[in-house]
KEDRENMAR-379743 format. One record per residue (C-alpha): residue number from 1; residue in three letters; x, z, y. Coordinates in nm, 3 decimals. Layout:
N
(pt NUM, "ALA", (X, Z, Y)) ...
//
This chain:
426
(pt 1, "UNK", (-5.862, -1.253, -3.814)) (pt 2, "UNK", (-5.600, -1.465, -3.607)) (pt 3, "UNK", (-5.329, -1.214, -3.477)) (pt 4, "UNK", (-5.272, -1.471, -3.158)) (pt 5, "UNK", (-5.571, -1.174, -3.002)) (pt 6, "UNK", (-5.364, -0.890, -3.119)) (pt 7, "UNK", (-5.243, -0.719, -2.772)) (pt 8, "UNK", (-4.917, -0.677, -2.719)) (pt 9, "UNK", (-4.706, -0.366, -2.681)) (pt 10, "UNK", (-4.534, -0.304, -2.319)) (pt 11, "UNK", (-4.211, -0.305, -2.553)) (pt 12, "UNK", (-4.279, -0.634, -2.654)) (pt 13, "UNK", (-4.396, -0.765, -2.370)) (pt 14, "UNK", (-4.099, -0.605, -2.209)) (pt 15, "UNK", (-3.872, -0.784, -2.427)) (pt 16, "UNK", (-4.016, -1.120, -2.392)) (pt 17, "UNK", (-4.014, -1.108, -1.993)) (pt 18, "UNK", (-3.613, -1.037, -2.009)) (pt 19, "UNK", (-3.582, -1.320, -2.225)) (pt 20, "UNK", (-3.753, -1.561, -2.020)) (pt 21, "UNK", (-3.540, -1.429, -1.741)) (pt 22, "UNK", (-3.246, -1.440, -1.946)) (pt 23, "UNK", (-3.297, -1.808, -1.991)) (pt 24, "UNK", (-3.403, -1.867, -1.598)) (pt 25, "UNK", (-3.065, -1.716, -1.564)) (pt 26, "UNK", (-2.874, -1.965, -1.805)) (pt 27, "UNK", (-3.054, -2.253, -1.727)) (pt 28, "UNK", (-2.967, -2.225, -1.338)) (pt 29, "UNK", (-2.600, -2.143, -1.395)) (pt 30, "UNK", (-2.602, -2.481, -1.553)) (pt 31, "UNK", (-2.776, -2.642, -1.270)) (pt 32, "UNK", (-2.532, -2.918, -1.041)) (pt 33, "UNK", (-2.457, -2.829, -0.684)) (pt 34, "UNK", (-2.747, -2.991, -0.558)) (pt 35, "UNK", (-3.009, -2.810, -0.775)) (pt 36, "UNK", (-2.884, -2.486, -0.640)) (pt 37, "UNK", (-2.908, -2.624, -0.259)) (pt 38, "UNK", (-3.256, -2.718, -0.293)) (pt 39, "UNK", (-3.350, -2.409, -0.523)) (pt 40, "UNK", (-3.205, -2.183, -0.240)) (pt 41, "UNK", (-3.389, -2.360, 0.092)) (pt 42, "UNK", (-3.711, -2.376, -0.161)) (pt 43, "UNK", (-3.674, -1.981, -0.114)) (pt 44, "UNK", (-3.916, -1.880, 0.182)) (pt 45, "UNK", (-3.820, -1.526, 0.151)) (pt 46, "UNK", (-3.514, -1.286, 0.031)) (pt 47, "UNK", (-3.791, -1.102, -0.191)) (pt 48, "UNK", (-3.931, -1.467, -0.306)) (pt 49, "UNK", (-3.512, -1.487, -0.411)) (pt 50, "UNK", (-3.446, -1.228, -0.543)) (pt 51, "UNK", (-3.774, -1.229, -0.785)) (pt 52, "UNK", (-3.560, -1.478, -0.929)) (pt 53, "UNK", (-3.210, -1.399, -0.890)) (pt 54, "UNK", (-2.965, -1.036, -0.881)) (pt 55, "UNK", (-2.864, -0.907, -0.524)) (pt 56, "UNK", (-2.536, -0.972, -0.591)) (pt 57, "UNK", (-2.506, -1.300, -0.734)) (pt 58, "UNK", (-2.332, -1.566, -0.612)) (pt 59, "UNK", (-2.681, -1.740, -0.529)) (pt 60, "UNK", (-2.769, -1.478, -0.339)) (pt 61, "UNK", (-2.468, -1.494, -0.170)) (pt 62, "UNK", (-2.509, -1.840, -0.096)) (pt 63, "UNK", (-2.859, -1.752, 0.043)) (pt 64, "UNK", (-2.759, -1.495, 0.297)) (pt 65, "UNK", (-2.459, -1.704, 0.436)) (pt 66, "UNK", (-2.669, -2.095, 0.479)) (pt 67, "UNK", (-3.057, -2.005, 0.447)) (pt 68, "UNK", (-3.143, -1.563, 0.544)) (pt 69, "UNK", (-3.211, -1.563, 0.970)) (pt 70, "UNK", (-3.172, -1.933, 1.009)) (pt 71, "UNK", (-3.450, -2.137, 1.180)) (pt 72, "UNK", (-3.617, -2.433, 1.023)) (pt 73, "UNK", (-3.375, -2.635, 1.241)) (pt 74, "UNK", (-3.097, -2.476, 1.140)) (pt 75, "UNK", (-3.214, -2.493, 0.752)) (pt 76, "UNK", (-3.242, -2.851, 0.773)) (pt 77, "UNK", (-2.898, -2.920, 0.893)) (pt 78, "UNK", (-2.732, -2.668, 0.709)) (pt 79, "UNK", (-2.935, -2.824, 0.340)) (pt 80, "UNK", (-2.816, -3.210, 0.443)) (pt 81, "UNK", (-2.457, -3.084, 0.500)) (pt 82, "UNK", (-2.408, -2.886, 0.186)) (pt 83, "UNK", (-2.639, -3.202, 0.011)) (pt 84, "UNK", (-2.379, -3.449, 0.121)) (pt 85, "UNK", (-2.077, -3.230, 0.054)) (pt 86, "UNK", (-2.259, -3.200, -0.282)) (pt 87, "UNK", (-2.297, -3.595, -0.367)) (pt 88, "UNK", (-1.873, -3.578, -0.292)) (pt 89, "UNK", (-1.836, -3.320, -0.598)) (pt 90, "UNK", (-1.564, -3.143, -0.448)) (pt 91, "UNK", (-1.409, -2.782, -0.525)) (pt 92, "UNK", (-1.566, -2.668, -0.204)) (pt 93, "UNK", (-1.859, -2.569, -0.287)) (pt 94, "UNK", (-1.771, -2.343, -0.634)) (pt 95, "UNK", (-1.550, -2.090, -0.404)) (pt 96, "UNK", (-1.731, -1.763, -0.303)) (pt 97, "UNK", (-1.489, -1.721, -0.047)) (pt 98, "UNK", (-1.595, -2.032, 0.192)) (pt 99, "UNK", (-1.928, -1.942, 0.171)) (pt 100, "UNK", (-1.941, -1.802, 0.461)) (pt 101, "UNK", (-1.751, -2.126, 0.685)) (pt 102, "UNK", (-1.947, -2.334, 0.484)) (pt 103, "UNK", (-2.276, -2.160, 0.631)) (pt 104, "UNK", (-2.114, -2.168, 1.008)) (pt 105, "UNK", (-2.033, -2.529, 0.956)) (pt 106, "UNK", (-2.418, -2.654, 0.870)) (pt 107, "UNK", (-2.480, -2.422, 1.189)) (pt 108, "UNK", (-2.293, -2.563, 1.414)) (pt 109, "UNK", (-2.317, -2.905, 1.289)) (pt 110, "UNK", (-2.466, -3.037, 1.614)) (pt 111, "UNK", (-2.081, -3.025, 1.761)) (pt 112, "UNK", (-1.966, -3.256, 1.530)) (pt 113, "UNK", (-1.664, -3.488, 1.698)) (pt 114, "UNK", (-1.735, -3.726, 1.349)) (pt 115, "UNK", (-1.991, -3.794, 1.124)) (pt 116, "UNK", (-1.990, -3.594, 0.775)) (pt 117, "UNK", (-2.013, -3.913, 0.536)) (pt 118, "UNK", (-1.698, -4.050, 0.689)) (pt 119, "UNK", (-1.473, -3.744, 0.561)) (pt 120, "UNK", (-1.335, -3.800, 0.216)) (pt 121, "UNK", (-1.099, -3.523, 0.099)) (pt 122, "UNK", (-0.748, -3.582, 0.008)) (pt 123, "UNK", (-0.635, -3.251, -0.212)) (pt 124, "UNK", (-0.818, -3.065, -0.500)) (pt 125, "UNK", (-0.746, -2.720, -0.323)) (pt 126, "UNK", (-1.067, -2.545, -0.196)) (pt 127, "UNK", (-0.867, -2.403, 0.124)) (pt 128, "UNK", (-0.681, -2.763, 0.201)) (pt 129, "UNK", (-1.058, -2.930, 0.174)) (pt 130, "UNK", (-1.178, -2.704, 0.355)) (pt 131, "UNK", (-0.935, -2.694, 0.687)) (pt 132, "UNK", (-0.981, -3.101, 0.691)) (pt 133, "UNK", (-1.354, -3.106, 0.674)) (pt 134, "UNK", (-1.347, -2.855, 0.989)) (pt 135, "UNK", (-1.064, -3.032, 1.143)) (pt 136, "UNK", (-1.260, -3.386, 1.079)) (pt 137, "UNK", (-1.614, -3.276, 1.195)) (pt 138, "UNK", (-1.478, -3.048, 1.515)) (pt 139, "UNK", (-1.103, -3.138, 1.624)) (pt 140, "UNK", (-1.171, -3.463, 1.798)) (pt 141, "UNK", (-0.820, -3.496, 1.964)) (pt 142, "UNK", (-0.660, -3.359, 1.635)) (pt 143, "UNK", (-0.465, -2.987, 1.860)) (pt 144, "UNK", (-0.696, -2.761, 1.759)) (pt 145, "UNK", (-0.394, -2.476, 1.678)) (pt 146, "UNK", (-0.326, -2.419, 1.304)) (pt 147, "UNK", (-0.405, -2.048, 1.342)) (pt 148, "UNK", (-0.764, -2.105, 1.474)) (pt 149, "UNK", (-0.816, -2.371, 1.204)) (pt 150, "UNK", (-0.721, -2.110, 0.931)) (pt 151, "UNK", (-0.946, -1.850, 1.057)) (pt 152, "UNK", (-1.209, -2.060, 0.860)) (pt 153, "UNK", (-1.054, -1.952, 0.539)) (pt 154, "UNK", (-0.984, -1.592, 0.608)) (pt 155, "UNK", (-1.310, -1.548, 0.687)) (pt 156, "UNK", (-1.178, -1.380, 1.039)) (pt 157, "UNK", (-1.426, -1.559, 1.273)) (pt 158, "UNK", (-1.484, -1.267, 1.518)) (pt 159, "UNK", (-1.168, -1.092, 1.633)) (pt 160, "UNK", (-1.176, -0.925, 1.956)) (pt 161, "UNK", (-1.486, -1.036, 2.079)) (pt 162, "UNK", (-1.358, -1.355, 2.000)) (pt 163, "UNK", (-1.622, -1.620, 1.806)) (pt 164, "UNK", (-1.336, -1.855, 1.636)) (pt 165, "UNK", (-1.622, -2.105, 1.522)) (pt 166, "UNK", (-1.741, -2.156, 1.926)) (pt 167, "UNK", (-1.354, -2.127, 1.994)) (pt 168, "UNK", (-1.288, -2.432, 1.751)) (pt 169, "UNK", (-1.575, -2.684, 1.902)) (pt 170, "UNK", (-1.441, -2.614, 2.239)) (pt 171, "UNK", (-1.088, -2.683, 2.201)) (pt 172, "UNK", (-1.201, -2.985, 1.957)) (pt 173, "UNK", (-1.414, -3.148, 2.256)) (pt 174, "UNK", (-1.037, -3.119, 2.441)) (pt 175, "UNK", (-1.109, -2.833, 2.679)) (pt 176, "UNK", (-0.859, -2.599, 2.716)) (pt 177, "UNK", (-0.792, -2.276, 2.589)) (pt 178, "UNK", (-0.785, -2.115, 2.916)) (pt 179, "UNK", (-1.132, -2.202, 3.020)) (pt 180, "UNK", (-1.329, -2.045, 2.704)) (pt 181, "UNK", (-1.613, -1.776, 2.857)) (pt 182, "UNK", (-1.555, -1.569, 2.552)) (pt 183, "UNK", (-1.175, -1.454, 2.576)) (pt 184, "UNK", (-1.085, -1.087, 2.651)) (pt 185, "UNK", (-0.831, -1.206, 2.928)) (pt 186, "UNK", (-0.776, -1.495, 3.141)) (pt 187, "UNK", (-0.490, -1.675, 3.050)) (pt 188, "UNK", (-0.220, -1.822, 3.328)) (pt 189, "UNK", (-0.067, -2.213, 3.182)) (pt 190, "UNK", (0.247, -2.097, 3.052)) (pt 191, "UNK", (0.076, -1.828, 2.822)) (pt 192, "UNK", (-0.178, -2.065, 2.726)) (pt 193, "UNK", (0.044, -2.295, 2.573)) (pt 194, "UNK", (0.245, -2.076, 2.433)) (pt 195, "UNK", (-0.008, -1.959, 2.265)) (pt 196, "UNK", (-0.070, -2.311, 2.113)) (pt 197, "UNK", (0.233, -2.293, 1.924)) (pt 198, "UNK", (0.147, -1.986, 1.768)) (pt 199, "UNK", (0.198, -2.067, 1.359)) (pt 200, "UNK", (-0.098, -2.080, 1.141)) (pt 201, "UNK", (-0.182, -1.755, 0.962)) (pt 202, "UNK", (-0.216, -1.545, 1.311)) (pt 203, "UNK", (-0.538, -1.381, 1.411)) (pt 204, "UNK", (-0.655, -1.439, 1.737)) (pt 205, "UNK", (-0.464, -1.091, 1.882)) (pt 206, "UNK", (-0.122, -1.173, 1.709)) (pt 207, "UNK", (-0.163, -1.548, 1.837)) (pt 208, "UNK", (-0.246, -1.386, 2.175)) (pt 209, "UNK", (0.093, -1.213, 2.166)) (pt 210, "UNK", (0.257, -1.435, 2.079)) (pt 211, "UNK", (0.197, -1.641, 2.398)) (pt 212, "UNK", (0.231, -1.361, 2.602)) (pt 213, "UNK", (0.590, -1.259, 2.464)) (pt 214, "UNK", (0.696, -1.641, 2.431)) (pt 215, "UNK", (0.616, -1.659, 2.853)) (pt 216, "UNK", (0.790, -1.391, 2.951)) (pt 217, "UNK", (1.109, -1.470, 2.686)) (pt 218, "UNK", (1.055, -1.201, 2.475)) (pt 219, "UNK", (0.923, -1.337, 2.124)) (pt 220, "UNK", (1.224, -1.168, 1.998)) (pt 221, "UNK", (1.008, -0.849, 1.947)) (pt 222, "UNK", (0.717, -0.972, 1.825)) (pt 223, "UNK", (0.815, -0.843, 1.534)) (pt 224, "UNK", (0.814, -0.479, 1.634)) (pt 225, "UNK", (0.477, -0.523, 1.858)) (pt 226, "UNK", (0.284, -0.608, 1.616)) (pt 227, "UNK", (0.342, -0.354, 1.438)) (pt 228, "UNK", (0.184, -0.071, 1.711)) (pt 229, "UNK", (-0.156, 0.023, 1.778)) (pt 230, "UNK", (-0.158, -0.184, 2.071)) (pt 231, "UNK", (-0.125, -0.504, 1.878)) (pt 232, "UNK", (-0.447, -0.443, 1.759)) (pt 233, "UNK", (-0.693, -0.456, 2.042)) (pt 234, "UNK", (-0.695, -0.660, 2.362)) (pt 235, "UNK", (-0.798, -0.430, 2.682)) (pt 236, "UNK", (-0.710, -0.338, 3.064)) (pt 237, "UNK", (-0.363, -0.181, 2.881)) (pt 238, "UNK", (-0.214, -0.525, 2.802)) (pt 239, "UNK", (-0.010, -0.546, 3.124)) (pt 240, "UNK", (0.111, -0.174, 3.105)) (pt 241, "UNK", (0.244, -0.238, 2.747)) (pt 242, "UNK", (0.377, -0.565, 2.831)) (pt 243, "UNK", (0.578, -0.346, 3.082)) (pt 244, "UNK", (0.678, -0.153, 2.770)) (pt 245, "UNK", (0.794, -0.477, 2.636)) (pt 246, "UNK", (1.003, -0.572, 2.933)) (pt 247, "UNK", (1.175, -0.249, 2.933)) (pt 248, "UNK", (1.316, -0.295, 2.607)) (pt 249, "UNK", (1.407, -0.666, 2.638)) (pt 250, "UNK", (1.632, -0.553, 2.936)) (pt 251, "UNK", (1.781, -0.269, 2.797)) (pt 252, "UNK", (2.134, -0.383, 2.623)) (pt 253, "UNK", (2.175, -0.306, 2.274)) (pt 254, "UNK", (1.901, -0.068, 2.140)) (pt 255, "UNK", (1.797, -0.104, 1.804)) (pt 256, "UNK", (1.440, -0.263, 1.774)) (pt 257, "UNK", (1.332, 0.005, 1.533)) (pt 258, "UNK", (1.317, 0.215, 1.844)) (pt 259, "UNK", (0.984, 0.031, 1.973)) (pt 260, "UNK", (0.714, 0.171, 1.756)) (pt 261, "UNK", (0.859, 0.488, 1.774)) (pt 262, "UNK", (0.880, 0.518, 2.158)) (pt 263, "UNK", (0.497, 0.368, 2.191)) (pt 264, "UNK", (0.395, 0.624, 1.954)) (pt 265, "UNK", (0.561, 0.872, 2.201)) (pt 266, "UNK", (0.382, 0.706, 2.505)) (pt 267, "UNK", (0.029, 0.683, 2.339)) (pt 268, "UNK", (0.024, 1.007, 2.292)) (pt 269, "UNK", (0.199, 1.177, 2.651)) (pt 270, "UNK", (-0.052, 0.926, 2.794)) (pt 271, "UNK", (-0.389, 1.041, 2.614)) (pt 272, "UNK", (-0.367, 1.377, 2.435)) (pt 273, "UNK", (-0.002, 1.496, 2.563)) (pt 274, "UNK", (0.280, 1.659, 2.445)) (pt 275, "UNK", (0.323, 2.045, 2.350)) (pt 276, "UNK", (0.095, 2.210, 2.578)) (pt 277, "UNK", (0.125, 1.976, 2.857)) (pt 278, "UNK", (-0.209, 1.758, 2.985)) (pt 279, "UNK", (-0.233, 1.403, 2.911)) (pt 280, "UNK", (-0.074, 1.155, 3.170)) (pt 281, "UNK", (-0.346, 0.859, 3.168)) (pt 282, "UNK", (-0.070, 0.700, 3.521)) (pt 283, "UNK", (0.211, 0.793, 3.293)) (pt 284, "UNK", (0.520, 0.478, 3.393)) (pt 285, "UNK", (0.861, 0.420, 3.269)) (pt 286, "UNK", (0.929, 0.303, 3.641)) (pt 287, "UNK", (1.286, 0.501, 3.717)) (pt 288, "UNK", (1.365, 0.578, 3.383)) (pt 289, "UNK", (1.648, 0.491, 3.133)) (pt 290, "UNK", (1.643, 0.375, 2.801)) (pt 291, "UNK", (1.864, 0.680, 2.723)) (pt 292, "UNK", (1.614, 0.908, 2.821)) (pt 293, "UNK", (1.347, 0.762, 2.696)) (pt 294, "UNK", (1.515, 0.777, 2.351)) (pt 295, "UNK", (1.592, 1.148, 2.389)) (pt 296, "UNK", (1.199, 1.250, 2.490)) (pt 297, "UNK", (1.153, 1.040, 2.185)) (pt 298, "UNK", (1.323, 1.218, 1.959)) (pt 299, "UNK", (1.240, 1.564, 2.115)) (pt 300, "UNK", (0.888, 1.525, 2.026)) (pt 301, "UNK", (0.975, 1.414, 1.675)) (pt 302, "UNK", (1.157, 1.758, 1.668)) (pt 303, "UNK", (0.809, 1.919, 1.797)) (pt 304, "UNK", (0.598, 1.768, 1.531)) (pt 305, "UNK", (0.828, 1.832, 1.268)) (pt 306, "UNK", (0.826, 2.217, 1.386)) (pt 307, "UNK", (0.445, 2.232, 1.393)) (pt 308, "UNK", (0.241, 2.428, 1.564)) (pt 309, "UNK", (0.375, 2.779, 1.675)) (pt 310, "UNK", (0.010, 2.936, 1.591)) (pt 311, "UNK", (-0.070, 2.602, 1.372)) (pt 312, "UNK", (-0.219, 2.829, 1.083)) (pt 313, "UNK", (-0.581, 2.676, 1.165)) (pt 314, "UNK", (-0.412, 2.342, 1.314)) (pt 315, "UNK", (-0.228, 2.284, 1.017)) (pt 316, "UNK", (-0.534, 2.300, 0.775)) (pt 317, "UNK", (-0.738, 2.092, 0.995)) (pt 318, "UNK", (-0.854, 1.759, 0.733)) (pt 319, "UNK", (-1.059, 1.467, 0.770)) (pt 320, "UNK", (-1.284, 1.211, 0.555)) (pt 321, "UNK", (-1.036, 1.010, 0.359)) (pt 322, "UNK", (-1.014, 0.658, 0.357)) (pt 323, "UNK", (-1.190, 0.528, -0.013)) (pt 324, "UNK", (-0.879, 0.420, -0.136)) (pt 325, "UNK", (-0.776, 0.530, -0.465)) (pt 326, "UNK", (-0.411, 0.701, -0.492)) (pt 327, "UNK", (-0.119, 0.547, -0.744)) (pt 328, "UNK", (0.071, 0.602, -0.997)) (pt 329, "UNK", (0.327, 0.432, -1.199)) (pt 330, "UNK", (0.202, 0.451, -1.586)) (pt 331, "UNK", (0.260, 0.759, -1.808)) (pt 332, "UNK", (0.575, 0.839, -1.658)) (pt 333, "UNK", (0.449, 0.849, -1.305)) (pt 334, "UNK", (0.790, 0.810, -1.178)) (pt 335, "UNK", (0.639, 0.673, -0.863)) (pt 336, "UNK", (0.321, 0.784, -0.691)) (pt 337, "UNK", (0.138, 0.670, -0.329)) (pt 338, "UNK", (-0.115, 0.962, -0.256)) (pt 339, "UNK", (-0.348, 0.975, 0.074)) (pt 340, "UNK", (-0.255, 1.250, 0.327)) (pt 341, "UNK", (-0.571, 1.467, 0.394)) (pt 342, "UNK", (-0.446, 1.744, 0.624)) (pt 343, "UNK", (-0.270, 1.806, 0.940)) (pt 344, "UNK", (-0.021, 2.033, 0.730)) (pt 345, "UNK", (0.082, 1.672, 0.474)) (pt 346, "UNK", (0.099, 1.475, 0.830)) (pt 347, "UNK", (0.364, 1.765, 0.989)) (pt 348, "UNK", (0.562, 1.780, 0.660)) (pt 349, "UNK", (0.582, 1.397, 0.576)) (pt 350, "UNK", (0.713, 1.374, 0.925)) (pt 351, "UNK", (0.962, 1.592, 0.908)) (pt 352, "UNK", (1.061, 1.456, 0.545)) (pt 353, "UNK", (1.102, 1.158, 0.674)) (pt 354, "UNK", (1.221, 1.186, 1.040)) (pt 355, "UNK", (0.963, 0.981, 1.201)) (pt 356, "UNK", (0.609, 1.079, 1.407)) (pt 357, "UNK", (0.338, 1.050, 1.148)) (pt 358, "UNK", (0.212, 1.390, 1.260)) (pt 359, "UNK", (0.066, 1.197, 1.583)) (pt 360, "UNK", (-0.133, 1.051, 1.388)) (pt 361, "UNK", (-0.367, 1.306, 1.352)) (pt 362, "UNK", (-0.635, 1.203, 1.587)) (pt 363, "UNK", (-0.691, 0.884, 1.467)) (pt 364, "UNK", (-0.668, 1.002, 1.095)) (pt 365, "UNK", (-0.976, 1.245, 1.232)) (pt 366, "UNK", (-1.171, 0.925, 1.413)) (pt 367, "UNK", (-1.122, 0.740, 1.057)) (pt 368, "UNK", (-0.956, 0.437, 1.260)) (pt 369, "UNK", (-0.698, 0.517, 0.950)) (pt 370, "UNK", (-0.566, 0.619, 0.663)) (pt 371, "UNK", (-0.234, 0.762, 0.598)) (pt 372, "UNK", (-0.083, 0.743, 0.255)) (pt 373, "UNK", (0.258, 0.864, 0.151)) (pt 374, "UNK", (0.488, 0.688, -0.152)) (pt 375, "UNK", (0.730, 0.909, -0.343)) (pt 376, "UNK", (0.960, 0.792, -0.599)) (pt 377, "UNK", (1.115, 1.070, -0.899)) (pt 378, "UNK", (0.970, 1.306, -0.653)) (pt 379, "UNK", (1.122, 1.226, -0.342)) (pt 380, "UNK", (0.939, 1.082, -0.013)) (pt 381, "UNK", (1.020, 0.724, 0.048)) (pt 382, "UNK", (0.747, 0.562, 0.246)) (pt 383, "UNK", (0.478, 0.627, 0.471)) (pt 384, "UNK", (0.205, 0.376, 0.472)) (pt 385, "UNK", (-0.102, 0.338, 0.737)) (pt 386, "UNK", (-0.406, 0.180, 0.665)) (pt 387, "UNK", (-0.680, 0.052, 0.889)) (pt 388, "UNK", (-1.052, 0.095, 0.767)) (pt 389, "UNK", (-1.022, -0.262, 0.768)) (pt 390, "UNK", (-0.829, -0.237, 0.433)) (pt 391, "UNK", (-0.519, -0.358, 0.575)) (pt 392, "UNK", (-0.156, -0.213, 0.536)) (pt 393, "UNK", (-0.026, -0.247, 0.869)) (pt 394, "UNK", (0.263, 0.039, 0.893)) (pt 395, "UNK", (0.537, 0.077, 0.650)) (pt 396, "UNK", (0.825, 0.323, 0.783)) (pt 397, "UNK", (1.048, 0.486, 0.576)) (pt 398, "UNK", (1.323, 0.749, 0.687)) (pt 399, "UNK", (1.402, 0.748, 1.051)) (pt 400, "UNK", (1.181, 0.423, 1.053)) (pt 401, "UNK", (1.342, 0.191, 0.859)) (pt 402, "UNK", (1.139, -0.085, 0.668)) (pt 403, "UNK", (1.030, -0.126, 0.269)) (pt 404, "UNK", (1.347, -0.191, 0.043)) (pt 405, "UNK", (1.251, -0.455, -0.230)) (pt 406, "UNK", (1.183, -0.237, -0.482)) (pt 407, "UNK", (0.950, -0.016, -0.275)) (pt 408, "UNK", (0.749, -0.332, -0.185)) (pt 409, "UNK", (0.676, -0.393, -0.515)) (pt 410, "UNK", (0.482, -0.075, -0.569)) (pt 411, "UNK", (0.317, -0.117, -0.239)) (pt 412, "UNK", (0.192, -0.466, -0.370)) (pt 413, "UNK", (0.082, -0.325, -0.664)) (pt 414, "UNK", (-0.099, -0.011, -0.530)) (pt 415, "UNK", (-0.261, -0.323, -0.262)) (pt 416, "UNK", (-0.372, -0.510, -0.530)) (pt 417, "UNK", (-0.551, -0.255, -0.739)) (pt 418, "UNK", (-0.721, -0.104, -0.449)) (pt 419, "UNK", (-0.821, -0.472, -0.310)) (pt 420, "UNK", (-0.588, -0.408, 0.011)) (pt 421, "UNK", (-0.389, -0.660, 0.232)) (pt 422, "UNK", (-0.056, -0.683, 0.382)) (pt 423, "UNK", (-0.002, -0.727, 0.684)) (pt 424, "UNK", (0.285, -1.000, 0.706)) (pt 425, "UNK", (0.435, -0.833, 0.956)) (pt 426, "UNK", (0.569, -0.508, 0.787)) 
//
């Protein structure tokens, strides 16, 4: 009797099925550009793709960012861009990390300035390719800013309400900057072409500052705002902290290190207040010196680094840490950046270090951040902040002085392992 009638075990069986998806698997990582277009738009379905494919492939990848919500019209631009950027076998298409432009860009094809087959790419690097094919296909008068250009790369396309993609087809069809429905503010000339000149590598909110200190005269302390909260978000406070700004810029002499300090300071007499006094929402620095401002300043710092007089529940107050893993330097552990988790850590790294992380409290308890502390043979040496957003932003050391060399190096480290950015400007 032939055995070809036997039945098969489910262990068998089992085994054969993984092979034949083993070599589905092998077979379509050898498959050209092109295959893997018309593979993915042949895919009616996620559940049709991934019958075929892992979650979190780069196929499926690919599938989420050009094919997953799109309509058929959509589809069949986005398939005869990434087709035509196939046929030019460029790096392009083999980086994960332009997936994502590379989906906007068969999106919003329709707004093309030039015609794809007409861009040929002068540089092997992905990111170079990638800021001329945008710049070719949307930037018809060739001003489209640097730092709007580069948001393509980053992967940044929505930052304050902003949509950088709808932001880059506008200024390409030469309309100006001022007259795009989707900003936060309106925008007078001068601060509109300041913020032009704003160098590549800004987000939207640190090119936005830019301007607005540039038109005023004050890009002097750029530096030092964007490094506060403010710099973060765009609201109805931008004129009350460009005040801030002012204040400073006329004030003769006072160290810049002073800024985030004092704005800390504001923040919080503004919205929680200080000791047992209410919050001050009209709070103004209309009347008052530099001097004294300084002194309240540091007479708060004193208050934090006291505590609370009946802080014994205060001080153990904790929050839901940020998931990023703590450091430390090898065997010898000589140095070590550990996350803060109480009110108590806040009040004594504070008064370590002479500075007002204690203040940060509230937002440590909202989980807007994460504070971490770095100590080297023991000693405190740098307090860190980190935005959910993964992204260093705060680096103050005693009585808020910035990273030595050395201490940088850790910091880069610890970033790297834990899959953090820098912020360029700490």
């Amino acid at each position: 009797m032939s055995n070809r009638h036997k039945p098969v075990s489910r262990q068998v069986r089992d085994t054969q099925q993984a092979l034949v998806a083993l070599a589905r698997h092998a077979d379509r990582r050898k498959w050209s550009a092109g295959q893997q277009i018309e593979f993915l738009f042949s895919c009616a379905t996620s559940k049709e793709l991934y019958a075929q494919v892992e979650a979190d492939s780069p196929l499926a990848l690919r599938y989420r960012h050009w094919v997953k919500g799109r309509t058929v019209l959509e589809q069949r631009r986005t398939r005869q861009v990434l087709l035509t950027l196939a046929d030019k076998r460029i790096a392009l298409l083999n980086r994960p990390e332009v997936v994502p432009a590379l989906g906007l860009i068969g999106k919003y094809y329709w707004s093309r300035q030039r015609e794809l087959a007409d861009w040929q790419p002068r540089t092997r690097n992905a990111y170079g390719q990638l800021e001329s094919l945008v710049r070719h296909l949307f930037d018809g008068y060739g001003d489209v800013p640097g730092w709007v250009l580069e948001a393509w790369a980053t992967g940044e396309m929505n930052c304050a309400g902003v949509n950088l993609a709808e932001l880059t087809i506008h200024l390409g069809a030469g309309r100006s900057l001022r007259s795009f429905a989707g900003l936060p503010r309106t925008l007078t000339k001068k601060q509109e072409h300041e913020m032009r000149q704003a160098p590549a590598g800004c987000t939207f909110i640190e090119a936005l500052r830019y301007g607005q200190l540039a038109s005023r005269g004050a890009l002097d302390w750029l530096g030092p705002v964007l490094q506060t909260e403010w710099s973060r978000t765009v609201g109805s406070d931008d004129d009350f902290w460009l005040g801030v700004v002012d204040f400073f810029a006329a004030a003769s002499m006072v160290d810049p290190q002073h800024f985030g300090p004092v704005c800390d300071w504001i923040q919080q007499k503004r919205t929680v207040g200080i000791g047992d006094g209410p919050p001050q929402p009209g709070f103004s620095l209309k009347g008052r010196s530099m001097a004294s401002v300084l002194l309240h300043t540091e007479q708060w710092h004193r208050l934090l680094a006291r505590g609370p007089r009946h802080g014994g529940e205060l001080l153990s107050t904790t929050w839901s840490p940020l998931l990023v893993s703590d450091f430390s330097s090898g065997e010898d552990q000589r140095v070590r950046i550990t996350q803060l988790r109480t009110y108590e850590e806040l009040v004594e790294e504070g008064r370590a270090l002479h500075h007002c992380v204690a203040s940060y409290l509230y937002s440590c308890q909202k989980g807007r951040c994460g504070i971490f502390s770095l100590k080297m043979d023991g000693a405190r040496s740098i307090t860190l902040e980190v935005l959910r957003n993964r992204t260093v932003v705060q680096a103050r050391g005693r009585y808020n002085r910035s990273m030595l060399a050395n201490e940088r190096h850790w910091v880069t480290r610890w970033a790297a392992e834990n899959q953090l950015s820098l912020s360029k400007h700490i």
